[in-house]
C-alpha positions in Angstrom: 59.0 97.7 169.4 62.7 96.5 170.3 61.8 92.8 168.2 60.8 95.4 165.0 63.8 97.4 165.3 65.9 94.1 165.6 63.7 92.6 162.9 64.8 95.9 160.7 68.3 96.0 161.5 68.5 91.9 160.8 67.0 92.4 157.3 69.2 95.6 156.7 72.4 93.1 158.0 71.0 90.2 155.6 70.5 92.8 152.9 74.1 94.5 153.2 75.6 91.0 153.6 73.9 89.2 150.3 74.6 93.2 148.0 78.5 92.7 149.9 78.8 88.7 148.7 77.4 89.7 145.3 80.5 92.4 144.7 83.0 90.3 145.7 81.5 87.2 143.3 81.2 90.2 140.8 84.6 91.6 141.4 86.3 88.8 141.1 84.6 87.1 138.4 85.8 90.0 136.7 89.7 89.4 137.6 89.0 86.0 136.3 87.5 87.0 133.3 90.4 89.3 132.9 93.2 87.2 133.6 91.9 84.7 130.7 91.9 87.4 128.0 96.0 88.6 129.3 96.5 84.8 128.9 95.0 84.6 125.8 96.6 87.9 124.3 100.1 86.5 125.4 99.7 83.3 123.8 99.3 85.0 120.9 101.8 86.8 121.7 104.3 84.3 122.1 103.2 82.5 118.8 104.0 86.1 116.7 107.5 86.3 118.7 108.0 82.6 117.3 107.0 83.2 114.3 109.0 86.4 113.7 112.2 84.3 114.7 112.2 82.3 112.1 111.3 85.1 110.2 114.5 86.9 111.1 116.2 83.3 110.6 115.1 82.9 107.0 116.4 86.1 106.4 119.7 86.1 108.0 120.3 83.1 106.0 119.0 85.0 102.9 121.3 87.3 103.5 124.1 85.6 104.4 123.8 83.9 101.0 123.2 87.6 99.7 126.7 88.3 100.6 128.1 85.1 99.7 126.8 86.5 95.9 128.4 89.3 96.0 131.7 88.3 96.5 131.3 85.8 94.1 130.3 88.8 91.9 133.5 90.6 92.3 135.8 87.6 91.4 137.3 88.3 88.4 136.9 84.2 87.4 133.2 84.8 88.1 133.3 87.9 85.7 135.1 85.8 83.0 132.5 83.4 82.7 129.8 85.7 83.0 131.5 87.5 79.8 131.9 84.2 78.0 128.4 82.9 78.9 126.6 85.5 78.8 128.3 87.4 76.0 129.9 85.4 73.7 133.4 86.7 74.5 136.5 85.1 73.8 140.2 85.3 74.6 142.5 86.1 72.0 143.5 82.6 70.4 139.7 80.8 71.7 137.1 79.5 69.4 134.1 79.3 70.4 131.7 76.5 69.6 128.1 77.1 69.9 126.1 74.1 69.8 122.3 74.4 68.3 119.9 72.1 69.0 118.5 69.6 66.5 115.6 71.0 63.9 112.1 70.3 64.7 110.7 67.9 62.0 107.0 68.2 62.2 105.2 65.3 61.5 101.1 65.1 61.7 100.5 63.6 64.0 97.1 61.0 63.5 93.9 63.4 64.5 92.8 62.2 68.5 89.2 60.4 68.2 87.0 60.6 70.6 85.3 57.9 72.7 82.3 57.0 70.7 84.4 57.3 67.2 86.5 54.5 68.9 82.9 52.4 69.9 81.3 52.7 66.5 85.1 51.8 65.0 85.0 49.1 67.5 81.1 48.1 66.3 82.2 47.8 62.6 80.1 51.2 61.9 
């Protein structure tokens, strides 16, 4: 009775052992598996964050030039060629020569013949 009872209390220790081994292999398969995903995520991470700074880059620069345009807009020399561009304006004692481009002369132009005009042409037909 003493070999069954150790028998018994073997297979329970072999049981609890192998249930014990399997958790751990579980549990840490599982920090494993979770560490690859928070690597993953912050790669990705780190690729928006780059991605975003040059972002913010392009548009600092944008704006930058943004400004530059204004102040150019404000200067009165940029306002008096504006006027004279855009308006035709003059100063008192200008002319102003306006310079058209030459007339279009439309000539016909010989009709386009297709391939197999240009083979029976070149066949004598």
């Amino acid at each position: 009775m003493a070999k069954k009872i150790k028998k018994e209390s073997s297979y329970k220790t072999i049981f609890f052992s192998v249930i014990a081994i399997i958790l751990i292999l579980f549990f840490i398969g599982f920090l494993i598996f979770s560490n690859w995903r928070i690597h993953q995520r912050r790669a990705e991470l780190t690729s928006q964050i780059e991605e975003l700074e040059k972002e913010i880059e392009g548009l600092e620069k944008r704006n930058q030039e943004l400004k530059a345009g204004i102040s150019q807009l404000s200067d009165e020399s940029y306002l008096e060629e504006a006027a004279r561009e855009k308006l035709g304006l003059k100063k008192p004692g200008e002319e102003v020569v306006v310079v058209l481009p030459p007339p279009e002369t439309e000539e016909e132009a010989p009709p386009k013949k297709g391939i197999w005009q240009k083979i029976l042409e070149i066949l004598g037909f």
